[in-house]
PQR file with spaces between the fields and no chain letter, atoms N, CA, C, O and H, PARSE charges and radii, in Angstrom:
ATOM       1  N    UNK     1     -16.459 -118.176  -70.684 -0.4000 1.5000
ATOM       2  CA   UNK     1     -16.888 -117.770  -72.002 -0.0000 2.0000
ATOM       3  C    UNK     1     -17.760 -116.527  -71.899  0.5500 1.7000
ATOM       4  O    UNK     1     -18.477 -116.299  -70.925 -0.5500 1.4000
ATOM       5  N    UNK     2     -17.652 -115.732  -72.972 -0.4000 1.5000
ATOM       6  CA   UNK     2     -18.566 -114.390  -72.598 -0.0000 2.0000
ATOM       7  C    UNK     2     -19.521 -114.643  -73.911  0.5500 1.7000
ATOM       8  O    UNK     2     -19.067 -115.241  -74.886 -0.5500 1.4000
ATOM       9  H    UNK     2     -17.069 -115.917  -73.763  0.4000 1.0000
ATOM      10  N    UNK     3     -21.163 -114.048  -73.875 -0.4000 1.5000
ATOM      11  CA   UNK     3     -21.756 -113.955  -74.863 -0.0000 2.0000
ATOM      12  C    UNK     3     -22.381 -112.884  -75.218  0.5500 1.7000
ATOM      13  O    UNK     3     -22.598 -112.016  -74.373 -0.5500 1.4000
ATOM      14  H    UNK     3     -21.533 -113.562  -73.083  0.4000 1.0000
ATOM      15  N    UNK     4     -22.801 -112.728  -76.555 -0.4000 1.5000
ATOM      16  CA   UNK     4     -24.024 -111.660  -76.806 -0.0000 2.0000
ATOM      17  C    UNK     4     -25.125 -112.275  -76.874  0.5500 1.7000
ATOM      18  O    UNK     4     -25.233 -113.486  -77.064 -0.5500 1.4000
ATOM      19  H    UNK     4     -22.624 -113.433  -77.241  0.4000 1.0000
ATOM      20  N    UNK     5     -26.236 -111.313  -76.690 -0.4000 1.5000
ATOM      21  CA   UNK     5     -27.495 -111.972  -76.955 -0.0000 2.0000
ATOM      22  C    UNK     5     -28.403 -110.724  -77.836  0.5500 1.7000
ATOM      23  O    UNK     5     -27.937 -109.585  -77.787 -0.5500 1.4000
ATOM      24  H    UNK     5     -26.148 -110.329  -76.535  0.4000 1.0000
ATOM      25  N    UNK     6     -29.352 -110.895  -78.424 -0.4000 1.5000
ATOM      26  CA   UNK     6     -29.996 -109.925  -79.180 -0.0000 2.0000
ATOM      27  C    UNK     6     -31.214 -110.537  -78.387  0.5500 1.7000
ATOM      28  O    UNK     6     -32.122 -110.632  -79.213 -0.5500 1.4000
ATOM      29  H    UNK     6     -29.731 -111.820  -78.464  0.4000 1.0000
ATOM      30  N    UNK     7     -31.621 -110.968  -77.239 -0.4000 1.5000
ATOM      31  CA   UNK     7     -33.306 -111.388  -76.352 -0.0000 2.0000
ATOM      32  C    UNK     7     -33.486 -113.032  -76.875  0.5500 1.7000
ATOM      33  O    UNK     7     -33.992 -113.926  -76.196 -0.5500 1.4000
ATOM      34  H    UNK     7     -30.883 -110.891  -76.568  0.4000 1.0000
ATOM      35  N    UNK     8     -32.968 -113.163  -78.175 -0.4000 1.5000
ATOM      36  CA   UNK     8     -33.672 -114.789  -78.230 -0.0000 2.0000
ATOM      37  C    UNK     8     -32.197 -115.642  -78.586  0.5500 1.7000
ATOM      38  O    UNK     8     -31.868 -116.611  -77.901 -0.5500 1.4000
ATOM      39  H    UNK     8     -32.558 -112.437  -78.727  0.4000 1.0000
ATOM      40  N    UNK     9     -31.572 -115.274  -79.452 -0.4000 1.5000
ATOM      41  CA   UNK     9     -30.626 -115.996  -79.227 -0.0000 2.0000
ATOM      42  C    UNK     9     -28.819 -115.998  -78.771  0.5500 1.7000
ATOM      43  O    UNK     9     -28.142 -115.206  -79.427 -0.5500 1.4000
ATOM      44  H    UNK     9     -31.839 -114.487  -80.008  0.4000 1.0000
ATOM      45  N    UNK    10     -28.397 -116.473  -78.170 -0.4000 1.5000
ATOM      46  CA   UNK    10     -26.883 -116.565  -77.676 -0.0000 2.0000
ATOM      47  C    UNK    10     -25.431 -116.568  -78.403  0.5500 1.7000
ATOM      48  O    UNK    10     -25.216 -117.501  -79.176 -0.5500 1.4000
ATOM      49  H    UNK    10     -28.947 -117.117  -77.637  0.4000 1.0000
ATOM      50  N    UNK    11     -24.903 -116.057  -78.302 -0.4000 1.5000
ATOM      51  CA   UNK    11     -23.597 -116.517  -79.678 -0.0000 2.0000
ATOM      52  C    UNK    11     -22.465 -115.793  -78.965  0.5500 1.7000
ATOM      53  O    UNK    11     -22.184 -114.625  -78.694 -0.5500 1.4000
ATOM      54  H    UNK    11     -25.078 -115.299  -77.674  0.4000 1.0000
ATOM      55  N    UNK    12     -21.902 -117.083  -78.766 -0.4000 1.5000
ATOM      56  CA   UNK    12     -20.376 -116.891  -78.172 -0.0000 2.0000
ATOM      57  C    UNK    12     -19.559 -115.837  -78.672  0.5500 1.7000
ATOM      58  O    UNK    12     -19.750 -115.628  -79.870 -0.5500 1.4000
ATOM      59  H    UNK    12     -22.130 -118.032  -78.986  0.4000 1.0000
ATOM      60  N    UNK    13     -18.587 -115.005  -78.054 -0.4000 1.5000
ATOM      61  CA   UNK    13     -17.617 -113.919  -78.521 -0.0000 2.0000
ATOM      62  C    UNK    13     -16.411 -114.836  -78.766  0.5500 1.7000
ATOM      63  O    UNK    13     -16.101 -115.697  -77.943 -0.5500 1.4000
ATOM      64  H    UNK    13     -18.432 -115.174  -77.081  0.4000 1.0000
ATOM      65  N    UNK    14     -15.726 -114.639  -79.924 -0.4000 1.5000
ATOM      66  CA   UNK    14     -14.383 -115.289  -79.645 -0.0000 2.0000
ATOM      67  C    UNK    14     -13.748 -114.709  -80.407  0.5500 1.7000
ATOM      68  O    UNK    14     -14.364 -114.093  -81.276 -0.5500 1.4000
ATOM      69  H    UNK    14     -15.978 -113.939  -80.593  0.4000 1.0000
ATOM      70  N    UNK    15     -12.135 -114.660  -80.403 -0.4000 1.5000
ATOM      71  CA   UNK    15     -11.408 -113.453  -81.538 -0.0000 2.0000
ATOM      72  C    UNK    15     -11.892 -113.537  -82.690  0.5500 1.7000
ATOM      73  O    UNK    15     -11.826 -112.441  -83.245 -0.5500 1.4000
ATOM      74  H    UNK    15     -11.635 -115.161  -79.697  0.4000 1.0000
ATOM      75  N    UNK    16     -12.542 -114.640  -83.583 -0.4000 1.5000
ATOM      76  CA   UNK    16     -12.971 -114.354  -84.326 -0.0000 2.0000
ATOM      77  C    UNK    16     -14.140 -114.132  -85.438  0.5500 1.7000
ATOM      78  O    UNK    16     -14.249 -114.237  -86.659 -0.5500 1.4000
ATOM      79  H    UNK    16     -12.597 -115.531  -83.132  0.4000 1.0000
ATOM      80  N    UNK    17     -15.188 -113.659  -84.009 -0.4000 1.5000
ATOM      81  CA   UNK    17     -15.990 -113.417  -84.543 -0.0000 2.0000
ATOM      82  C    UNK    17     -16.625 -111.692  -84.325  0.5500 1.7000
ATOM      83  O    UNK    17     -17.729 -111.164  -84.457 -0.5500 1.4000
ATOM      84  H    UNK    17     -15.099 -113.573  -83.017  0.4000 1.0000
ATOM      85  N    UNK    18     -15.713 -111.381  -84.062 -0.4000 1.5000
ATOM      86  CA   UNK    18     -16.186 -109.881  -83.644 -0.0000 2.0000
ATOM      87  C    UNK    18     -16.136 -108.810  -85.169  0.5500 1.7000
ATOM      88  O    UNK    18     -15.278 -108.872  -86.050 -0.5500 1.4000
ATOM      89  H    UNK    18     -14.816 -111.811  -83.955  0.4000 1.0000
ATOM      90  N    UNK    19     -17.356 -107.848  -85.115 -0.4000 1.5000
ATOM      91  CA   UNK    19     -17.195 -107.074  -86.231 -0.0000 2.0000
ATOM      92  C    UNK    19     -17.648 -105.833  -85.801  0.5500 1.7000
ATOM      93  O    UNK    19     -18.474 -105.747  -84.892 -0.5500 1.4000
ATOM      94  H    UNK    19     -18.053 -107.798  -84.400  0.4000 1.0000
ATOM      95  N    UNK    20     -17.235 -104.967  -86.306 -0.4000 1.5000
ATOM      96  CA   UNK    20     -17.882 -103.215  -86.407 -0.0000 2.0000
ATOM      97  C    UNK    20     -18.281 -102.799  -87.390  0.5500 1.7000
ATOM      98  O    UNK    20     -18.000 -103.248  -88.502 -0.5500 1.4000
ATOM      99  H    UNK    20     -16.564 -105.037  -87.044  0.4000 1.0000
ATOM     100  N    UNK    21     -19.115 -101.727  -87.121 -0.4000 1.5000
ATOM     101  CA   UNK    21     -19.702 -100.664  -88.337 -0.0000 2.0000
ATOM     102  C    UNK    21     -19.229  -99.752  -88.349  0.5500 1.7000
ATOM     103  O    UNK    21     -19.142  -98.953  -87.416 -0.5500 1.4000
ATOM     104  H    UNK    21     -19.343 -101.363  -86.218  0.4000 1.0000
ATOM     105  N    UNK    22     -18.596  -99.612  -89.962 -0.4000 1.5000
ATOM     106  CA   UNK    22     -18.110  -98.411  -89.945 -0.0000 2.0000
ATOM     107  C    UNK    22     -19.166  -97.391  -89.620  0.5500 1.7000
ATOM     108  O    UNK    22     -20.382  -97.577  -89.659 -0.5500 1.4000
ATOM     109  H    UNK    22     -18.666 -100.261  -90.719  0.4000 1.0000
ATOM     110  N    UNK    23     -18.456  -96.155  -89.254 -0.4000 1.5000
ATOM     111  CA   UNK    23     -19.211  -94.809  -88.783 -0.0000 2.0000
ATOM     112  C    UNK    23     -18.953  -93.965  -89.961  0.5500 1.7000
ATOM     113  O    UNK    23     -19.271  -92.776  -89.945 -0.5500 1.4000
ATOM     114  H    UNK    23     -17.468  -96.004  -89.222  0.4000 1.0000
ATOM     115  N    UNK    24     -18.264  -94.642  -91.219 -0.4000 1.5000
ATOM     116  CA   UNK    24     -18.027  -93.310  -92.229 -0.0000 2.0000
ATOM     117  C    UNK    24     -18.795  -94.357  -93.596  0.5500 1.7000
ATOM     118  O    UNK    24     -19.626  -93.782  -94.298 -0.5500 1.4000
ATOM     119  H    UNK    24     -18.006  -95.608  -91.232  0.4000 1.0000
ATOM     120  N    UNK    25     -18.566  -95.426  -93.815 -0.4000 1.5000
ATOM     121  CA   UNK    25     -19.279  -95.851  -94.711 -0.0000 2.0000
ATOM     122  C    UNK    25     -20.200  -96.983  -94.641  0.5500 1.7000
ATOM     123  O    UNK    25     -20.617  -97.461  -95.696 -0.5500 1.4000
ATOM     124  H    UNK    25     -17.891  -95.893  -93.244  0.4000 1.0000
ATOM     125  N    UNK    26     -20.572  -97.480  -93.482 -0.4000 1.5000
ATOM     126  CA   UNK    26     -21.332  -98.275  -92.845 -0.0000 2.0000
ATOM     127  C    UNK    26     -21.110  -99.977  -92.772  0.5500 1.7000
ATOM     128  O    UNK    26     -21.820 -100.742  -92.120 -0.5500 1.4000
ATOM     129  H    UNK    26     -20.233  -97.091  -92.625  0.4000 1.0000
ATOM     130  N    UNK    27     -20.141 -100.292  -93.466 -0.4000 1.5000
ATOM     131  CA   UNK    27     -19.734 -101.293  -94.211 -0.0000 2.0000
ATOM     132  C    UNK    27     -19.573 -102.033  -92.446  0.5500 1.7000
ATOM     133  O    UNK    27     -19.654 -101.411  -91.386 -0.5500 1.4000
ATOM     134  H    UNK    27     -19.564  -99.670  -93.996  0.4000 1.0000
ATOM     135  N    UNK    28     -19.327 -103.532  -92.648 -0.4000 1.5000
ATOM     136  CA   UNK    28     -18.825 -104.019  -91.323 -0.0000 2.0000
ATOM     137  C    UNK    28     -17.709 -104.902  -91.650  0.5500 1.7000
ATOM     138  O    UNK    28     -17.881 -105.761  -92.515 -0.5500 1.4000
ATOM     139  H    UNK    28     -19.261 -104.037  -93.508  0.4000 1.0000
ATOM     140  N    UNK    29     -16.474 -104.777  -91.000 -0.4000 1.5000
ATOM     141  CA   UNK    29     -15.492 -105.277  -90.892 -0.0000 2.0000
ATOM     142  C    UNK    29     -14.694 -106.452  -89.847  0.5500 1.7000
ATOM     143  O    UNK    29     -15.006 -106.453  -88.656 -0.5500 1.4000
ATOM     144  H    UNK    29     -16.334 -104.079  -90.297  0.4000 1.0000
ATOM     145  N    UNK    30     -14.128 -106.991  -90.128 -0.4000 1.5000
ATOM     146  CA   UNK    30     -13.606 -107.493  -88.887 -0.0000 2.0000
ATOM     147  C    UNK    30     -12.394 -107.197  -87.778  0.5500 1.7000
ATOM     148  O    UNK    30     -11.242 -107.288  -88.201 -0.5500 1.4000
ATOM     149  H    UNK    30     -13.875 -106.990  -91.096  0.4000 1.0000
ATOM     150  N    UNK    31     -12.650 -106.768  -86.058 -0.4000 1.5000
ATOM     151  CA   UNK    31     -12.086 -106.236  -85.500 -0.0000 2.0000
ATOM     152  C    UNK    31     -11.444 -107.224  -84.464  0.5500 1.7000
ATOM     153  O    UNK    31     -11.979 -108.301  -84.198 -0.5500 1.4000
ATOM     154  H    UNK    31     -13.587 -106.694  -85.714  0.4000 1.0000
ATOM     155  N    UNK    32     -10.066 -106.731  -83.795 -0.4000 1.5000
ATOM     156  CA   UNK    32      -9.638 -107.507  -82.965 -0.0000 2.0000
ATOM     157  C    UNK    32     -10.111 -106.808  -81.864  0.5500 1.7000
ATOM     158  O    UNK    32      -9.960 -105.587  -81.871 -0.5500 1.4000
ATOM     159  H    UNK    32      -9.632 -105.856  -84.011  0.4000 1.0000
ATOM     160  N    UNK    33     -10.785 -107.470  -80.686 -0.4000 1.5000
ATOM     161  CA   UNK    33     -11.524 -106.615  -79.660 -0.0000 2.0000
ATOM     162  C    UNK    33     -10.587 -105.900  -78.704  0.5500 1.7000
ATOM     163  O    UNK    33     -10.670 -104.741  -78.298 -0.5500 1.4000
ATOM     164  H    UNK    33     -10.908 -108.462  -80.680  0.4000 1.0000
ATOM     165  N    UNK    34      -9.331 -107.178  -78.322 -0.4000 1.5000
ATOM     166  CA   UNK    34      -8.266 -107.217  -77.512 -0.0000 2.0000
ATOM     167  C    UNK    34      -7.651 -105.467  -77.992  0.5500 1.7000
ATOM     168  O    UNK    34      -7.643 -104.557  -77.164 -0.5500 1.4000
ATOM     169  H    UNK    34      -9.263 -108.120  -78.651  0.4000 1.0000
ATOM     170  N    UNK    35      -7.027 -105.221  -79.910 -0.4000 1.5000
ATOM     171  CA   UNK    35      -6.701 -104.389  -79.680 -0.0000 2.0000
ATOM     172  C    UNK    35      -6.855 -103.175  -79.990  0.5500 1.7000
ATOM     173  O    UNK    35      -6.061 -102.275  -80.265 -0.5500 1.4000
ATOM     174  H    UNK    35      -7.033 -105.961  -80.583  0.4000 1.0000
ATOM     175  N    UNK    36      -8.319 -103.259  -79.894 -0.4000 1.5000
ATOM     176  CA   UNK    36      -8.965 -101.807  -79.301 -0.0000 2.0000
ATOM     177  C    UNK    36      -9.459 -101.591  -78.129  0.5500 1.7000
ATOM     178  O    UNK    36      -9.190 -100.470  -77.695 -0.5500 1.4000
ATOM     179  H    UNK    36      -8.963 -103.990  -79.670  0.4000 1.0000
ATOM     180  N    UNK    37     -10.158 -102.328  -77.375 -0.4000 1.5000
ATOM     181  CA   UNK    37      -9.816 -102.151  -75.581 -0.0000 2.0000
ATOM     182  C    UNK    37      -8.199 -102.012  -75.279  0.5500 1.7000
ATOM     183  O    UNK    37      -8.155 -101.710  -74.086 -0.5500 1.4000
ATOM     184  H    UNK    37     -10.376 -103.238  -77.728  0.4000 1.0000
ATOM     185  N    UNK    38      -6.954 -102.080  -75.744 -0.4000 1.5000
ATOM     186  CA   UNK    38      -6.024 -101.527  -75.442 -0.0000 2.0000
ATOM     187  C    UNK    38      -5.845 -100.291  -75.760  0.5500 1.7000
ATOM     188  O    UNK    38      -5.257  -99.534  -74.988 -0.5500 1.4000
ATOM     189  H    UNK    38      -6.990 -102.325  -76.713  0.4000 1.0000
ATOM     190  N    UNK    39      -6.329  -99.878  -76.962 -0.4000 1.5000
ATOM     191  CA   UNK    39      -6.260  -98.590  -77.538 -0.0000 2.0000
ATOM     192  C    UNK    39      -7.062  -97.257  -77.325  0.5500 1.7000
ATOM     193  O    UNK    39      -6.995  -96.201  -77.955 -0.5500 1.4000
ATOM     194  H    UNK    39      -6.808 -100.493  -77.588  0.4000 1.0000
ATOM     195  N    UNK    40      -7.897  -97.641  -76.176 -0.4000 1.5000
ATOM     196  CA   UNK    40      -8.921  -97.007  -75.704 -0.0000 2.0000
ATOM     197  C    UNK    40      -8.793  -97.006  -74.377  0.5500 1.7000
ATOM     198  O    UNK    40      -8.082  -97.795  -73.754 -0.5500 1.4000
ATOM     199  H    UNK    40      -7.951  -98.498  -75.665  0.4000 1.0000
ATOM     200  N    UNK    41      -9.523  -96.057  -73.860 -0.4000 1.5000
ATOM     201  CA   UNK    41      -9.799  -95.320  -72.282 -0.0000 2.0000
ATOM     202  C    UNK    41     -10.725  -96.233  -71.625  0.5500 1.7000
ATOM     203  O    UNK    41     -10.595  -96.737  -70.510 -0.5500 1.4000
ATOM     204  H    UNK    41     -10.101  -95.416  -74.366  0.4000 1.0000
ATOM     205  N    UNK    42     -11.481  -96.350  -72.286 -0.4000 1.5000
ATOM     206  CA   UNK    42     -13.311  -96.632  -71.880 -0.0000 2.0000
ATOM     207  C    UNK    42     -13.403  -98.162  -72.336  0.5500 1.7000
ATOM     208  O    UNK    42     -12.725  -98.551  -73.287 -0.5500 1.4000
ATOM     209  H    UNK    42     -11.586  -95.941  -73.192  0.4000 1.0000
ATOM     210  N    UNK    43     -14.165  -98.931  -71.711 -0.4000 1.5000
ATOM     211  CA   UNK    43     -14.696 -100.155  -72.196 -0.0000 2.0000
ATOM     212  C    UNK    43     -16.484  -99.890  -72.869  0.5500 1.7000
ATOM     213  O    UNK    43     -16.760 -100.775  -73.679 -0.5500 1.4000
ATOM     214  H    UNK    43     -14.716  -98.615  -70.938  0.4000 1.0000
ATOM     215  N    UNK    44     -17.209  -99.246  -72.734 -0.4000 1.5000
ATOM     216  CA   UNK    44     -17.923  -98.703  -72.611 -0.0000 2.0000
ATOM     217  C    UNK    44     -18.244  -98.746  -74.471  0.5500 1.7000
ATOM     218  O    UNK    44     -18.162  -97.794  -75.248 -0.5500 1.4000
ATOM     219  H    UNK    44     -16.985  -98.527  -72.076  0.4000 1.0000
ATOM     220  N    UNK    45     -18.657 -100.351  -74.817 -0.4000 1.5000
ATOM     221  CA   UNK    45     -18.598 -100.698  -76.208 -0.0000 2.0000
ATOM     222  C    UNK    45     -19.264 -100.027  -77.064  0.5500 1.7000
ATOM     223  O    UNK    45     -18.922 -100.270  -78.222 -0.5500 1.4000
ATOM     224  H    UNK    45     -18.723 -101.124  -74.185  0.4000 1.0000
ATOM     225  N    UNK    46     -20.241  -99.132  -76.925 -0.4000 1.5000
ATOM     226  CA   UNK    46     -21.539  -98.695  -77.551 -0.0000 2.0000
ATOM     227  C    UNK    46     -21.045  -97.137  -78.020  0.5500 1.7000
ATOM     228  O    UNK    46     -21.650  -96.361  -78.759 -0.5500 1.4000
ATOM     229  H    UNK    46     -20.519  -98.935  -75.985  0.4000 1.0000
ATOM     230  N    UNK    47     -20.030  -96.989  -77.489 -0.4000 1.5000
ATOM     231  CA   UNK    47     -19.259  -95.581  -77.460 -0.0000 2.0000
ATOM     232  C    UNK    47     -18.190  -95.801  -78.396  0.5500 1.7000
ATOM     233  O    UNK    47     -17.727  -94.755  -78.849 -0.5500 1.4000
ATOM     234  H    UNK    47     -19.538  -97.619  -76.888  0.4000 1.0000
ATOM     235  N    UNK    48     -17.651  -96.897  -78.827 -0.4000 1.5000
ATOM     236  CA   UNK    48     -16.228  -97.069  -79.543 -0.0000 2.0000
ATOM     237  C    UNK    48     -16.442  -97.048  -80.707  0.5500 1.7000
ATOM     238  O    UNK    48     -17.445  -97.684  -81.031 -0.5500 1.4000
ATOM     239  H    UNK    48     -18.027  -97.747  -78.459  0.4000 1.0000
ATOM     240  N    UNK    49     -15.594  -96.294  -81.951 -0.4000 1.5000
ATOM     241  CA   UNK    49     -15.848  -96.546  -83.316 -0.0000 2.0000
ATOM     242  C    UNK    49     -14.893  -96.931  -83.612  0.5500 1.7000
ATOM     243  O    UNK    49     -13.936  -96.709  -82.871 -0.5500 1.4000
ATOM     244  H    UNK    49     -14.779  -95.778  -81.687  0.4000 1.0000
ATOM     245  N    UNK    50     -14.672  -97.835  -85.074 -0.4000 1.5000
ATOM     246  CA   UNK    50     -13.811  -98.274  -85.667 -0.0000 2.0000
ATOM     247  C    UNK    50     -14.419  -98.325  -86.963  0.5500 1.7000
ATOM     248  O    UNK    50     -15.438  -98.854  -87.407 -0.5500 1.4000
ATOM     249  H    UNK    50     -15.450  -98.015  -85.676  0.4000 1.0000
ATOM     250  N    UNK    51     -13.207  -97.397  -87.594 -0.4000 1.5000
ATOM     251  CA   UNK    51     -13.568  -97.098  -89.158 -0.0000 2.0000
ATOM     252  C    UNK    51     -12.683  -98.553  -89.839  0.5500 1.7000
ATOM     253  O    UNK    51     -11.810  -99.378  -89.570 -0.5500 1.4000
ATOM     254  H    UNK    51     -12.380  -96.967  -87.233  0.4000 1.0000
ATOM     255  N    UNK    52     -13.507  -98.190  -90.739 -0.4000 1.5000
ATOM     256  CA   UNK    52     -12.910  -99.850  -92.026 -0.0000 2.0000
ATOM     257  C    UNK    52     -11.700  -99.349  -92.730  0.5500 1.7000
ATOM     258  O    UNK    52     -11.576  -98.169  -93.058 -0.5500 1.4000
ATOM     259  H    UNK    52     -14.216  -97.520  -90.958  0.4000 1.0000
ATOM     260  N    UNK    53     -10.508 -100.583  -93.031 -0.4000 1.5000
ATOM     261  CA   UNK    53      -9.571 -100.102  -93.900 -0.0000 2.0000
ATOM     262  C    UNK    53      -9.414  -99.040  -94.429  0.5500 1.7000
ATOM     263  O    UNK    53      -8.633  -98.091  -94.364 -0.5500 1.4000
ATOM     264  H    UNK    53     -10.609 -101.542  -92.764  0.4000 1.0000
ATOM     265  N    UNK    54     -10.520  -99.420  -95.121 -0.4000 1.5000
ATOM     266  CA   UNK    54     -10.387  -98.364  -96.545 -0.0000 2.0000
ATOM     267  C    UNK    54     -10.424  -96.706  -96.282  0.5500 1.7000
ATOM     268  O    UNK    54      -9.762  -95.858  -96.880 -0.5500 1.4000
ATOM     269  H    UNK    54     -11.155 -100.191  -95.174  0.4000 1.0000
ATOM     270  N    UNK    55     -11.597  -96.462  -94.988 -0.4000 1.5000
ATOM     271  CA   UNK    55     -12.113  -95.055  -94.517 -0.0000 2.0000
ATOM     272  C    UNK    55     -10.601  -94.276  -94.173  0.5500 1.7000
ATOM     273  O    UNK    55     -10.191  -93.175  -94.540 -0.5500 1.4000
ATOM     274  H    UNK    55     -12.135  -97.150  -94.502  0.4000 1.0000
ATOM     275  N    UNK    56      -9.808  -95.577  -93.108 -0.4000 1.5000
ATOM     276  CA   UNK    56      -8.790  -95.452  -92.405 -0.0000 2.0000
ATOM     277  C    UNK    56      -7.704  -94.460  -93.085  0.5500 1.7000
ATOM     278  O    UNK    56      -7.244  -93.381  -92.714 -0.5500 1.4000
ATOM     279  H    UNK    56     -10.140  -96.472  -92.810  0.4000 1.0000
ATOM     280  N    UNK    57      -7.469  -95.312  -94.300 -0.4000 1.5000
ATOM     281  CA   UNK    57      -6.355  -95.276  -95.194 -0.0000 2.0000
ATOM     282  C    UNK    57      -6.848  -93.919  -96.011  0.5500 1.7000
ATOM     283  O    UNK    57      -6.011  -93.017  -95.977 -0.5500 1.4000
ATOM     284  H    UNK    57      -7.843  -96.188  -94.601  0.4000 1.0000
ATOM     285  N    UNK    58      -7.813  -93.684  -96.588 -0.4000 1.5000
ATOM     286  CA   UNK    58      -8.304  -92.251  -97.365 -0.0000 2.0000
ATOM     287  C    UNK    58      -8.100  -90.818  -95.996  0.5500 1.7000
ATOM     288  O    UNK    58      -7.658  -89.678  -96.140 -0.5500 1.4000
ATOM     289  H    UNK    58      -8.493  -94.416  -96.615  0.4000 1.0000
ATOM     290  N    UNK    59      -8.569  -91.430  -94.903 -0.4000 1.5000
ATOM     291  CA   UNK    59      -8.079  -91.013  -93.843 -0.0000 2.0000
ATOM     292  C    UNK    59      -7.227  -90.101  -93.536  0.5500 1.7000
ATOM     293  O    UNK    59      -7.383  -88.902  -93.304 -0.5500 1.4000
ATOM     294  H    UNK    59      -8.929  -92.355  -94.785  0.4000 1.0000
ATOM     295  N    UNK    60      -5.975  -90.999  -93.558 -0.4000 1.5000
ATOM     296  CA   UNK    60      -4.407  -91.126  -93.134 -0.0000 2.0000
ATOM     297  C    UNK    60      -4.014  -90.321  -94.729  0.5500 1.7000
ATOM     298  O    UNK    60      -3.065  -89.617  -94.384 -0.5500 1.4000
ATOM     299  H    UNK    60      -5.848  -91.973  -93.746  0.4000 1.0000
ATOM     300  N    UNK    61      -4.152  -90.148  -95.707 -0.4000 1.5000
ATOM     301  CA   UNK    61      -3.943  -90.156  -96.898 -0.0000 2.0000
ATOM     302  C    UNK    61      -4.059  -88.329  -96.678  0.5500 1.7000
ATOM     303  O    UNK    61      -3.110  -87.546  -96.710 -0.5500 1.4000
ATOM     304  H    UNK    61      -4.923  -90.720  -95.986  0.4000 1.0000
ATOM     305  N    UNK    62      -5.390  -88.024  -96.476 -0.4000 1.5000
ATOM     306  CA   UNK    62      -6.256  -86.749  -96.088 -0.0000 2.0000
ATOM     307  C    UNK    62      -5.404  -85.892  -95.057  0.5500 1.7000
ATOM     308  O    UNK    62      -5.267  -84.668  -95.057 -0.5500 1.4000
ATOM     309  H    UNK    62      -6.161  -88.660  -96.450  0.4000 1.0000
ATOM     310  N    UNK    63      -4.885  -86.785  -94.213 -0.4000 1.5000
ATOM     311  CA   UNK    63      -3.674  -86.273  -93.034 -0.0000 2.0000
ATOM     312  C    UNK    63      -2.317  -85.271  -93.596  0.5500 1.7000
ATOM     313  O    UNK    63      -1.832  -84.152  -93.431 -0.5500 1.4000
ATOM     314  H    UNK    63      -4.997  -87.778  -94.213  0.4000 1.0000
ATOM     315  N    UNK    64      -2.137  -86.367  -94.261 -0.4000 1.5000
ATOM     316  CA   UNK    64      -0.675  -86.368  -94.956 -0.0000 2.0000
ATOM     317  C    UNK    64      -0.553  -85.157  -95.939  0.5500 1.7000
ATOM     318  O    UNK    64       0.603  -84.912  -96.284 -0.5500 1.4000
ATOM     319  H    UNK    64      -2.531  -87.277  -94.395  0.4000 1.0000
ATOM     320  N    UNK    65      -1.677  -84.237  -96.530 -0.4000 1.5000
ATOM     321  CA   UNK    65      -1.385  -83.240  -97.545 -0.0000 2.0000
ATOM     322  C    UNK    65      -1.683  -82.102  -96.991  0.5500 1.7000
ATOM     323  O    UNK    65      -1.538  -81.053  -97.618 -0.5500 1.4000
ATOM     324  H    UNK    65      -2.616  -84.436  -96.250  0.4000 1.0000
C-alpha cells in the first residue's frame, strides 16, 4: 500500500482517491494517477500539471481556430 502524509495524519492512495489542482482555474478534480505517469517522462509529482475538463476542452477549442 502506498501513503500520503501531511506530518500528522496518513491516508491511503488508491485509484480513487487521487485529485489535482488545476493550474488554470484552481478548481480540483479527479485524476487517474496510472494515466498520467504513463503520459509523462518524469515521476517527479510536484512537477506534473493537470488541467480540469473544462480548462482542457476551452483549451482544445482555442487549438482548433
Amino acid at each position: 500500500m502506498i501513503y500520503a502524509t501531511d506530518g500528522t495524519d496518513r491516508i491511503q492512495i488508491t485509484n480513487y482517491n487521487i485529485e489535482a489542482r488545476c493550474p488554470k482555474c484552481g478548481r480540483f478534480h479527479e485524476i487517474d494517477l496510472i494515466d498520467i505517469l504513463d503520459e509523462t517522462d518524469t515521476i517527479d509529482l510536484a512537477s506534473i500539471k493537470v488541467f480540469c475538463p473544462e480548462c482542457s476542452q476551452r483549451y482544445m477549442e482555442s487549438e482548433d481556430m
